[in-house]
C-alpha positions as CSV (number, residue, x, y, z in Angstrom):
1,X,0.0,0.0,0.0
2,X,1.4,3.8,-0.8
3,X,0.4,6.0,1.1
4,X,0.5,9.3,-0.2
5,X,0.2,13.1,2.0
6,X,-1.7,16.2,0.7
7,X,-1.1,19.8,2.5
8,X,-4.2,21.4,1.3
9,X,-3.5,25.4,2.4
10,X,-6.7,27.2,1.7
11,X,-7.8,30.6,2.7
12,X,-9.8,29.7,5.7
13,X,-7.7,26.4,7.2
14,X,-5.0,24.1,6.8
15,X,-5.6,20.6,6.0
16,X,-4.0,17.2,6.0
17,X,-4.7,14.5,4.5
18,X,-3.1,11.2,3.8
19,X,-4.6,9.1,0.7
20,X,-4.0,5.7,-0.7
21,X,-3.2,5.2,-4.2
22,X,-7.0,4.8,-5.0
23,X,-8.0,8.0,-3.5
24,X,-9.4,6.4,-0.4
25,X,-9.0,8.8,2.4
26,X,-7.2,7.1,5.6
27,X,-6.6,10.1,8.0
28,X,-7.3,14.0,7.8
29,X,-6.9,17.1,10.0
30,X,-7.7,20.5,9.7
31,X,-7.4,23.7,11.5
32,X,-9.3,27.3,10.7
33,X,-6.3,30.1,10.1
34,X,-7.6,33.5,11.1
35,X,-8.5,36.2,8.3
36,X,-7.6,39.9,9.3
37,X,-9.7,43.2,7.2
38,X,-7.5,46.0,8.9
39,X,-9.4,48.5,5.9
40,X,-11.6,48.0,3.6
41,X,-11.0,46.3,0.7
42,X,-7.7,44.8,2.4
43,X,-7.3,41.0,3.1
44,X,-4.5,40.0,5.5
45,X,-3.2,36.6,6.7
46,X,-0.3,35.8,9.3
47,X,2.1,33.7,7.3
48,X,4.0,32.6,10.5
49,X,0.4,31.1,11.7
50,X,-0.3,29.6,8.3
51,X,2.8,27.7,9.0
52,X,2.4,26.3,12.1
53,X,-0.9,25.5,11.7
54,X,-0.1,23.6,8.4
55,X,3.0,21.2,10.0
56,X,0.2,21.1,13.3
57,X,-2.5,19.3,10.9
58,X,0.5,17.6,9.0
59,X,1.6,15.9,12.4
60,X,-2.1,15.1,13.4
61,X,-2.9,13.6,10.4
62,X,0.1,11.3,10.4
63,X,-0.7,10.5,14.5
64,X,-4.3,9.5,13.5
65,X,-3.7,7.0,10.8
66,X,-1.8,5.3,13.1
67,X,1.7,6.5,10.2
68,X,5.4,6.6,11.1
69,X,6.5,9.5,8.2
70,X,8.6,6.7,7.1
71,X,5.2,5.4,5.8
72,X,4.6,8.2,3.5
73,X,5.8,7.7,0.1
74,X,5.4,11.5,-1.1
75,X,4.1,14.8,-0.3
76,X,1.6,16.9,-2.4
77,X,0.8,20.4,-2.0
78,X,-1.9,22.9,-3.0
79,X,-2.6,26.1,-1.7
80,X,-4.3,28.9,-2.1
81,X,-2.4,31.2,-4.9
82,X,-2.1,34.6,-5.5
83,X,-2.0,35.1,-1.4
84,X,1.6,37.1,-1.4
85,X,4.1,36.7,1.3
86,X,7.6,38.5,1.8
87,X,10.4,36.9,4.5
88,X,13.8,37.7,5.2
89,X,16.0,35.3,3.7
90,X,18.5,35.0,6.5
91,X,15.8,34.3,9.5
92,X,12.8,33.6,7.3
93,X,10.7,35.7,9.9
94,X,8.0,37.1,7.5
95,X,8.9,40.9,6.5
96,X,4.4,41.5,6.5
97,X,1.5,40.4,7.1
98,X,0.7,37.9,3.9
99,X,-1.7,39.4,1.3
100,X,-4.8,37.4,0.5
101,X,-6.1,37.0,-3.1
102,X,-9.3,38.8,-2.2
103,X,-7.4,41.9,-1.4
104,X,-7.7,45.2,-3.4
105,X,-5.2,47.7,-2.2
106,X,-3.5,47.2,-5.4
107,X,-6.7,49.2,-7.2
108,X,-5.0,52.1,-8.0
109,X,-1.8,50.9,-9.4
110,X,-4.1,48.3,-11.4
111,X,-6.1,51.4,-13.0
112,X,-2.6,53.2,-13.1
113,X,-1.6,50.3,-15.6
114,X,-4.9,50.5,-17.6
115,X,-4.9,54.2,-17.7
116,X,-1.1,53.5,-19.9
117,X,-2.9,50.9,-22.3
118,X,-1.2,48.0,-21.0
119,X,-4.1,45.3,-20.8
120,X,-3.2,43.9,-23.7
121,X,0.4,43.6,-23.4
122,X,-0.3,42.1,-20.1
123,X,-2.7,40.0,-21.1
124,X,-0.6,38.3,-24.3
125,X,2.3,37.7,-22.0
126,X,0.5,36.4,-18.9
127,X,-2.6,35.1,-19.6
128,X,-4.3,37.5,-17.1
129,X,-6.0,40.7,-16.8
130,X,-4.9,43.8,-15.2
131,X,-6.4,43.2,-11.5
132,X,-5.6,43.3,-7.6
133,X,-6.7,39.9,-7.6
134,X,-2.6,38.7,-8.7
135,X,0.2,38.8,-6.6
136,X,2.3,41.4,-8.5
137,X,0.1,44.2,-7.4
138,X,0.5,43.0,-3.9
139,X,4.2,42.8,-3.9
140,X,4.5,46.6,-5.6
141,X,2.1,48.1,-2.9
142,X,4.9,45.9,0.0
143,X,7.9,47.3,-1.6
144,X,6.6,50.8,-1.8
145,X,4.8,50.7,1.5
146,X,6.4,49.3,4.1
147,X,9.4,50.8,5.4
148,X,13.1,49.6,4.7
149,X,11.8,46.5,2.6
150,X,12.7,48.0,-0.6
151,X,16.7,48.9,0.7
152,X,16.4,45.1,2.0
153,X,15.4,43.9,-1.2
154,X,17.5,45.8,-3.2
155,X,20.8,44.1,-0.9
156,X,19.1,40.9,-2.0
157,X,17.9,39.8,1.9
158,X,14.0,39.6,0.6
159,X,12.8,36.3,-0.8
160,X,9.1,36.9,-2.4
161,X,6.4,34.1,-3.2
162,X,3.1,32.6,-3.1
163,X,2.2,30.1,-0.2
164,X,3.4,27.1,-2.1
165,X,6.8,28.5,-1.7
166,X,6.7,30.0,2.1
167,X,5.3,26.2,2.9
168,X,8.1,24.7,0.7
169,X,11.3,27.1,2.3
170,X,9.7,26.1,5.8
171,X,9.7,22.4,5.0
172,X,13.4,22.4,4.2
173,X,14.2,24.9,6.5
174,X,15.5,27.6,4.4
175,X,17.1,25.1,1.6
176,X,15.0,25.9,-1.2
177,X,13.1,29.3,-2.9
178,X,10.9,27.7,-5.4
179,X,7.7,28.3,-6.9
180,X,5.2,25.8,-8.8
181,X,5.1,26.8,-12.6
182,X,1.1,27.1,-11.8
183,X,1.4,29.0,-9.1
184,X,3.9,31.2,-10.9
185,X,0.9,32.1,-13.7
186,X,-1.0,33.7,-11.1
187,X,1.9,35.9,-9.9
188,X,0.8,38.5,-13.5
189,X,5.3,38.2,-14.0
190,X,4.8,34.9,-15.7
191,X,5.5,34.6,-19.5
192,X,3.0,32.3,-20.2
193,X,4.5,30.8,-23.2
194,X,8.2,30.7,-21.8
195,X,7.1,29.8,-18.2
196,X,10.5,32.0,-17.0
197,X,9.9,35.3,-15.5
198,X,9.1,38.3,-17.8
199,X,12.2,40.5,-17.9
200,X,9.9,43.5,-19.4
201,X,7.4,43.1,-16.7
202,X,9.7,43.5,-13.9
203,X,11.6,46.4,-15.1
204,X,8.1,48.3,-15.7
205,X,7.0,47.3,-11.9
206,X,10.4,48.0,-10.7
207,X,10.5,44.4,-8.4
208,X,14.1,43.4,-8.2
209,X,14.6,40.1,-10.0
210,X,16.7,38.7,-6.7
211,X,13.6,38.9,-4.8
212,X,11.9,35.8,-7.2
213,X,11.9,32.3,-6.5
214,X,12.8,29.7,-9.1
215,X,10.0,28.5,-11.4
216,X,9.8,24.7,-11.5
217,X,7.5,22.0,-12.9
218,X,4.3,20.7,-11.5
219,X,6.2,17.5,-10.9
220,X,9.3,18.0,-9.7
221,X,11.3,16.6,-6.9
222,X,11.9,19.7,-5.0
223,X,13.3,17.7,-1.7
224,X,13.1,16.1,1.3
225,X,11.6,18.0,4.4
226,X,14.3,18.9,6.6
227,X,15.7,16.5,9.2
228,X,13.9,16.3,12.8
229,X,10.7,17.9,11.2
230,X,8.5,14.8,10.7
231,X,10.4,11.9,12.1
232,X,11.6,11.1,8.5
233,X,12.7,13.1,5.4
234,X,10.1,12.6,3.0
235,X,10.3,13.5,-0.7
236,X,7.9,16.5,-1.9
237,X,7.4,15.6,-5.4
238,X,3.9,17.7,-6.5
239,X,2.7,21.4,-6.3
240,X,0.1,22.7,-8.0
241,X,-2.2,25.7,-7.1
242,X,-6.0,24.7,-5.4
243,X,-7.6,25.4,-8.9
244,X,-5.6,23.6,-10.8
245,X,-5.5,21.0,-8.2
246,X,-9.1,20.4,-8.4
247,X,-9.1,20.1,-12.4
248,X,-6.2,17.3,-12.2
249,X,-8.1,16.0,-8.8
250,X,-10.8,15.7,-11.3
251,X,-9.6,13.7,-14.1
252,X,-10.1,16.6,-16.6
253,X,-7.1,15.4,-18.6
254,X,-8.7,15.9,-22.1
255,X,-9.4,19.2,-23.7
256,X,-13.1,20.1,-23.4
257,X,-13.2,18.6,-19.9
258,X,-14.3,21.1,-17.5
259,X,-14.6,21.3,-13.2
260,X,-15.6,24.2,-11.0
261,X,-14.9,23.8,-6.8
262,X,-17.2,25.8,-5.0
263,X,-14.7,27.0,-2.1
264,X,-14.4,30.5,-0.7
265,X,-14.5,31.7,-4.4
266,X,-16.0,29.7,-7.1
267,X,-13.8,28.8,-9.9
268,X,-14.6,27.3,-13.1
269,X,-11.6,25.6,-15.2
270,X,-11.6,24.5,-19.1
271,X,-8.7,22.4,-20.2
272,X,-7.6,23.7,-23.3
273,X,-4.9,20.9,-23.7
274,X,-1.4,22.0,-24.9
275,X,-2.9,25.2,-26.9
276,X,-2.6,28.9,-24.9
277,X,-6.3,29.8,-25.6
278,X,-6.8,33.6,-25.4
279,X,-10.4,34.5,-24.1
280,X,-12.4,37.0,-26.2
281,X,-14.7,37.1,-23.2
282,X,-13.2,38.3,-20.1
283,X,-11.8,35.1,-18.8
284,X,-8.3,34.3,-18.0
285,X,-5.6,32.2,-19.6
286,X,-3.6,29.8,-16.9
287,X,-1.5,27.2,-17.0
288,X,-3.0,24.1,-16.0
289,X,0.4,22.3,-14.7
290,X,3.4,21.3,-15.7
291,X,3.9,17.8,-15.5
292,X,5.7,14.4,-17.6
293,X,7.7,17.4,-19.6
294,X,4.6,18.6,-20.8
295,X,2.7,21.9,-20.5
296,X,-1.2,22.0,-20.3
297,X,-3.0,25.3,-20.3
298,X,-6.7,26.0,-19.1
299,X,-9.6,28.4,-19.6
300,X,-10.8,30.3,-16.2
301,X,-13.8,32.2,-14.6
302,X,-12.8,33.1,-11.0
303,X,-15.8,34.3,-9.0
304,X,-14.5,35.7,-5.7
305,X,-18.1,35.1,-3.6
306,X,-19.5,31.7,-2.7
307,X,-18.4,29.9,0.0
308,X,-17.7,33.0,1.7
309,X,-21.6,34.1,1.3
310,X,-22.8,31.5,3.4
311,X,-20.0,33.0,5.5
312,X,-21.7,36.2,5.4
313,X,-25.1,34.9,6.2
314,X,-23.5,33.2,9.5
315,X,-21.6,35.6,10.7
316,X,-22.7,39.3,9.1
317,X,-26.1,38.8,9.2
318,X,-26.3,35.8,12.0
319,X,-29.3,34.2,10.0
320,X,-27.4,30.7,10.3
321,X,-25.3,29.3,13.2
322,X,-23.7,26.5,11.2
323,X,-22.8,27.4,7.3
324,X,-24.5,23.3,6.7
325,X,-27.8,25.0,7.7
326,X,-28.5,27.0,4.7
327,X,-29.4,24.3,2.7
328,X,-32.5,23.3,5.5
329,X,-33.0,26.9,5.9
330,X,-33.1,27.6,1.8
331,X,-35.5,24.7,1.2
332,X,-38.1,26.3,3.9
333,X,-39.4,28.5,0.4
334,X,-40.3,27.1,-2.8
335,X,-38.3,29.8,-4.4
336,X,-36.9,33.7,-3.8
337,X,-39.7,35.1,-4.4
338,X,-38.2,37.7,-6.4
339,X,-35.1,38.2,-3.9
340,X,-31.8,38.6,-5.7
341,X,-28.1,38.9,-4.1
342,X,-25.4,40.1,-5.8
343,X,-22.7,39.2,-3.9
344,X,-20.0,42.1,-4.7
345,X,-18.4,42.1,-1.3
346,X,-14.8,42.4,-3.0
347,X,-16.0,43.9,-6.4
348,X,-17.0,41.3,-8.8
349,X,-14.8,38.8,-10.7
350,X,-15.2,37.0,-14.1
351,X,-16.3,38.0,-16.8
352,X,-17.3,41.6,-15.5
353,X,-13.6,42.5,-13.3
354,X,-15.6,45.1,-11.9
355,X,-13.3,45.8,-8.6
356,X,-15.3,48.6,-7.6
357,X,-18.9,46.5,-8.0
358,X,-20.2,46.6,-4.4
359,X,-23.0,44.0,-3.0
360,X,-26.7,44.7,-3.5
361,X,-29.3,42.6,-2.6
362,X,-32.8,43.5,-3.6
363,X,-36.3,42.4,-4.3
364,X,-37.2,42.4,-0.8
365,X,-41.3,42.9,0.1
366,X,-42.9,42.9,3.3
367,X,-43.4,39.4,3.4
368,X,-39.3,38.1,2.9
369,X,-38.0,35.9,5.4
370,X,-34.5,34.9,6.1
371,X,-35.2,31.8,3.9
372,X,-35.9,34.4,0.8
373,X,-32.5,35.3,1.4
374,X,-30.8,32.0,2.4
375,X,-32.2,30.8,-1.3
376,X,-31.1,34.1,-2.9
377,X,-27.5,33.6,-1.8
378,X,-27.0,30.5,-2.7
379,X,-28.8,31.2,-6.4
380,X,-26.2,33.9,-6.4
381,X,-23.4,31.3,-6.7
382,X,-25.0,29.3,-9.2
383,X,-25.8,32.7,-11.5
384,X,-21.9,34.3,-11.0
385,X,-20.8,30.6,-12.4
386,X,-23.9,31.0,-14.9
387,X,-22.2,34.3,-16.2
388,X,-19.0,32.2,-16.4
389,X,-20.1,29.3,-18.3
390,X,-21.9,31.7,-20.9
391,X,-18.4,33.5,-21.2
392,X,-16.4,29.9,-21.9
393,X,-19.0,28.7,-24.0
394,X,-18.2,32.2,-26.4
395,X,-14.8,31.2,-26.4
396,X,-14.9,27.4,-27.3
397,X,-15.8,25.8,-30.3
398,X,-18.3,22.8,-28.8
399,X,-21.0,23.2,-26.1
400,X,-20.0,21.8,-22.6
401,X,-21.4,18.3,-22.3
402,X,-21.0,18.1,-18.4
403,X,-19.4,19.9,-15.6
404,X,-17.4,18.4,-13.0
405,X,-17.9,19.9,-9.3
406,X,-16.2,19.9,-6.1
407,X,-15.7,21.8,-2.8
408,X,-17.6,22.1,0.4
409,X,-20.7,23.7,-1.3
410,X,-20.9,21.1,-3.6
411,X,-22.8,18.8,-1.1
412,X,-25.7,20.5,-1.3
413,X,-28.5,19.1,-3.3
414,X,-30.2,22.1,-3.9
415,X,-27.2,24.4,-5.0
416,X,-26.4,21.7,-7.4
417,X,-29.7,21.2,-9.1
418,X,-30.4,24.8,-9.6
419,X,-27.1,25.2,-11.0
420,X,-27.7,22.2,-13.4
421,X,-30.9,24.2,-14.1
422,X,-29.6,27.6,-14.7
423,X,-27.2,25.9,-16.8
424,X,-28.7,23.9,-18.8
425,X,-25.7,21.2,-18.4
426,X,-25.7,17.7,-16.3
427,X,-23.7,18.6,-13.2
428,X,-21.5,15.5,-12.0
429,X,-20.7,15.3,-8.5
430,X,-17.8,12.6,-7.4
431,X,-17.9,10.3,-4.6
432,X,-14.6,12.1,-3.8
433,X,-15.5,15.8,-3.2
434,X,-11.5,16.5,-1.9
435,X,-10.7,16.8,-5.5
436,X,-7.8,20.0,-4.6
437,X,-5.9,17.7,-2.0
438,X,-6.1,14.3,-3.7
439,X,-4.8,16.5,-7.3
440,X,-1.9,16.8,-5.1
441,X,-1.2,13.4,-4.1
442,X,-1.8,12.2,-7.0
443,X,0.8,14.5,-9.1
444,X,3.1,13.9,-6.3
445,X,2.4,10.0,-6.9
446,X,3.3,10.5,-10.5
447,X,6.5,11.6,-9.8
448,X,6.6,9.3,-7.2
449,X,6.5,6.4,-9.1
450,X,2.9,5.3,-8.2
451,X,1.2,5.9,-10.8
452,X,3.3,5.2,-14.2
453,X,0.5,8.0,-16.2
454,X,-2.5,10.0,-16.0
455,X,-5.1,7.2,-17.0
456,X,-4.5,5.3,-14.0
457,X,-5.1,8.4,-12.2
458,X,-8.3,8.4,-13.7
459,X,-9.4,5.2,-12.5
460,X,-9.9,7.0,-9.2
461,X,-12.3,9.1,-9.8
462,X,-16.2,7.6,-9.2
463,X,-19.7,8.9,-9.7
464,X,-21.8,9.9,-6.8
465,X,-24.6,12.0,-8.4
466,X,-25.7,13.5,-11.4
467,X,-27.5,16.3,-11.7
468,X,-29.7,16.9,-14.8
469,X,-31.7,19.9,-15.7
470,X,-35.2,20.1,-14.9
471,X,-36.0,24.4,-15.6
472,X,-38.3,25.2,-18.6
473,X,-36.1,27.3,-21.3
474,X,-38.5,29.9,-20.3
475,X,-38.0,30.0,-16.3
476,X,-34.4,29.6,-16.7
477,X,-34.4,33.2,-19.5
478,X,-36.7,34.6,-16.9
479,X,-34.1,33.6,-13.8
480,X,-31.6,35.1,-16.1
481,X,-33.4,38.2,-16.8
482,X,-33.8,39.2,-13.3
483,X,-30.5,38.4,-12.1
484,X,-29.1,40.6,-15.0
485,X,-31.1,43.4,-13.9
486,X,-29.9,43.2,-10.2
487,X,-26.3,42.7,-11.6
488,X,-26.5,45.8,-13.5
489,X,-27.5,48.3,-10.6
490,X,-24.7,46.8,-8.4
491,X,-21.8,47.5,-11.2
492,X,-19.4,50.8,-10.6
493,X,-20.7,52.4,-13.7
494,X,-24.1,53.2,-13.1
């Protein structure tokens, strides 16, 4: 038996969890890491506490399935991306606090860039489009604003990255400043078609090239974690970012194969195979991984409310005590009885990249309840992926034929069968919803040696439900209507 170890680092915990090579689940642990909004629109993290916490949960896992580390044959790791950290090279004590994804400070240097005509360039070398959302704007705004980190940089003392490379210089202690080539497309420095650092970018942002850490593949064996960590050194030997985790968790290994996780953000993903697909409709172009000396790209919609709506509900508006009640509470109305939430908390993502887009909900009468609204927000997810899939299907030649989900919000019945509806495309949910995770062990088990290539990967993956549309064409145009109404007044441009 291999057993094989996931470090799943996601915006609101750190997981563990230690998989067979069938994808059966022996032992997991997980821990909430605390979210700090000092202003609004900002998004910080300690990246010292999402350290310990992740090698706490790593240790519990490996205690509960009863494990010596000896036992594991490989790590994999996934993490949240974009989420920017800075950390002196010589004591690794972080430098800030880390900067979440959903952060906006960057704004104004993002409009700065658009104001110069700059999208496209951007766009053709990275994939992306001019937002806060990536890491670059983050690690301009640290440079310039807090105080002696430029003069450290510039001495070379500052190592940059995303959280797969503060977790990978903290597993081997200081002994390696990598980051995962998927990870890296998120940074907006990426050249997309090279996967090395744009040269021209960084002179334009001014970020000092001996602040990056080394780009490597999907599959690479980066090292062992360091001696006296675990109990035994154990080979890392796959990274990708949570999204991209999800799609190889997923089995989407053929072009036209599609997932979305419904996480914090929702995130749709459209393999696009070996070919760099530029979206005519607002969505990004990322690379999918790296892996078997082979470069797969993907389409992707990144909306930045879901998970964290039910959030809202339990702990903004205190409608729920426990986000699994919103399903029970939800299904207390037959619909929303005109109710619609637009969920713009952080601006609105995909296809709209509407940063200034604030949250509206409306629709309200006299005789809405708090289930109006439990049903609204979670039709709000299923319409922001709606807008997504309508975007993709603009951009690809054939219709969709099913889409793959995952994530926590993902067990609920009712999400999913409205979103089959609103779609108009069978949703497939797997018996394994830890789709992010298990893409991790399993391109660490790839490089590992056990699995010998992607199709016996794909043996894993199993069938729990399908969800097949049941809307009239003319309810789900209706639906459509009114959410595009509500999305309209909640935009920055009105």
């Amino acid at each position: 038996m291999s057993y094989l170890l996931a470090l799943d680092q996601g915006t609101t915990s750190c997981r563990a969890i230690i998989f067979n090579e069938h994808g059966k689940i022996f032992a997991t642990a997980q821990r909430e890491i605390q979210i700090k909004t000092p202003h609004s629109g900002w998004v910080e993290q300690d990246a010292q506490e999402i350290w310990t916490t992740q090698i706490a949960v790593v240790q519990q896992a490996i205690a509960s399935a009863r494990l010596l580390a000896k036992d594991i044959k490989a790590i994999g790791l996934t993490n949240q991306r974009e989420t920017t950290v800075v950390w002196d090279k010589r004591t690794g004590h972080p430098l800030a606090p880390a900067i979440v994804w959903q952060d906006r400070r960057a704004a104004l240097w993002c409009n700065h860039l658009l104001e110069q005509n700059l999208l496209d360039k951007i766009l053709n070398k990275t994939g992306l489009r001019i937002d806060p959302y990536f890491s670059a704007g983050k690690l301009v705004w640290l440079l310039k604003n807090v105080e002696g980190l430029r003069a450290l940089a510039e001495q070379g003392h500052v190592a940059f990255g995303t959280i797969d490379s503060w977790l990978i210089w903290n597993l081997t202690q200081g002994s390696k400043h990598v980051i995962e080539a998927s990870n890296a497309s998120r940074t907006m420095l990426m050249n997309l078609k090279e996967q090395a650092w744009d040269e021209e970018l960084l002179e334009l942002f001014d970020i000092p090239k001996s602040v990056l850490p080394k780009i490597i593949a999907s599959d690479t064996h980066v090292a062992e974690t360091a001696h006296g960590l675990l109990g035994a050194e154990i080979p890392i030997t796959g990274i990708l970012g949570d999204q991209q985790a999800a799609l190889f968790g997923q089995s989407c290994f053929e072009a036209g194969s599609a997932k979305n996780t419904y996480g914090t953000g929702c995130f749709m993903l459209f393999n696009t195979d070996g070919e760099i697909q530029y979206s005519q409709n607002q969505l990004l172009t990322t690379l999918a991984w790296n892996c078997q000396n082979k470069a797969n790209y993907a389409l992707e919609g990144s909306v930045f409310m879901a998970g964290a709506i039910v959030q809202w509900l339990r702990d903004g508006l205190g409608i729920i005590q426990n986000s699994q009640d919103v399903e029970k509470l939800a299904c207390q109305v037959a619909d929303s009885d005109g109710v619609i939430l637009v969920p713009a908390f952080t601006g609105l993502g995909a296809p709209h990249w509407d940063s200034d887009a604030r949250a509206l909900l409306c629709g309200m009468s006299r005789g809405t309840t708090k289930a109006h609204i439990a049903r609204a927000a979670l039709e709000a997810i299923a319409f922001q992926v709606s807008d997504v899939l309508t975007a993709m299907q603009a951009d690809i030649q054939k219709p969709l034929k099913e889409l793959r989900v995952d994530g926590g919000a993902s067990r609920n019945d009712m999400l999913m069968q409205f979103q089959a509806d609103i779609l108009n495309v069978p949703v497939l949910r797997p018996k394994l919803l830890e789709s992010t995770a298990w893409g991790a062990a399993a391109m660490a088990g790839l490089n590992a040696g056990v699995f010998s290539n992607l199709d016996e990967i794909a043996e894993s993956w199993q069938l729990d439900r399908e969800f097949e549309p049941l809307m009239s064409q003319d309810e789900r145009e209706s639906r459509l209507s009114e959410w595009n109404v509500a999305l309209k007044r909640a935009q920055s441009n009105i």
